[in-house]
C-alpha positions as CSV (number, residue, x, y, z in Angstrom):
1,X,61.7,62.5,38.3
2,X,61.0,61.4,42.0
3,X,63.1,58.7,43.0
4,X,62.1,57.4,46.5
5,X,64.7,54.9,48.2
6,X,63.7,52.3,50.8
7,X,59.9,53.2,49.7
8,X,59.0,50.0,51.9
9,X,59.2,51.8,54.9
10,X,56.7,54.5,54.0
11,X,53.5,54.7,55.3
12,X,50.4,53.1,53.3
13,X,49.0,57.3,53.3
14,X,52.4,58.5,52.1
15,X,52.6,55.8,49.2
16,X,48.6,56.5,48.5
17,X,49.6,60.4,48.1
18,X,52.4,59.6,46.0
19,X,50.2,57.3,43.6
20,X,48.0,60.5,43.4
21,X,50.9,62.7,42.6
22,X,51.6,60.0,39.3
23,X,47.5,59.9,38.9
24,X,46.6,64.0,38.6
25,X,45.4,64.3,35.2
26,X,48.4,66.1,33.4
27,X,51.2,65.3,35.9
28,X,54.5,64.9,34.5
29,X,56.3,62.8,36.6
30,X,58.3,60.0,36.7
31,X,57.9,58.2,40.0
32,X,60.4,55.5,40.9
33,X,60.3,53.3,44.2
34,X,63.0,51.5,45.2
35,X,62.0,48.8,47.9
36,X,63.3,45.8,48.9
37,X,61.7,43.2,46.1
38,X,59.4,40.9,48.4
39,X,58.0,43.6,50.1
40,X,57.1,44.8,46.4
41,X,56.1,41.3,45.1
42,X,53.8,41.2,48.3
43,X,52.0,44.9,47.5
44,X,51.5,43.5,43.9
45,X,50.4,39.9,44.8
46,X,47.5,41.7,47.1
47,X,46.1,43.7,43.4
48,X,46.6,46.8,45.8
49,X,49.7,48.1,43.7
50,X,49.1,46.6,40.0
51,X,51.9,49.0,38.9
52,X,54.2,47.7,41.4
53,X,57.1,45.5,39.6
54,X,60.5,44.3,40.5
């Protein structure tokens, strides 16, 4: 498990590796980002993050 507080301040590059960390075919990982909720409602109104939830 990867638990990544105030993920809202990351770079766009640094959330995009993560994603690719949780996409490798045969990862194992839990990946859990906790961000403030707007900032997290905005990545998942824009379709970039469909995963993204509050």
């Amino acid at each position: 498990m990867l638990v990544v507080d105030e993920a809202q301040r990351l770079p766009v590059p640094c959330l995009e590796y993560l994603q690719s960390l949780w996409d490798y075919p045969g990862a194992r990982i839990t990946l859990v980002l906790c961000c403030a909720v707007l900032c997290c409602a905005g990545r998942a109104a824009s379709g970039r993050w469909p995963g993204c939830r509050s």
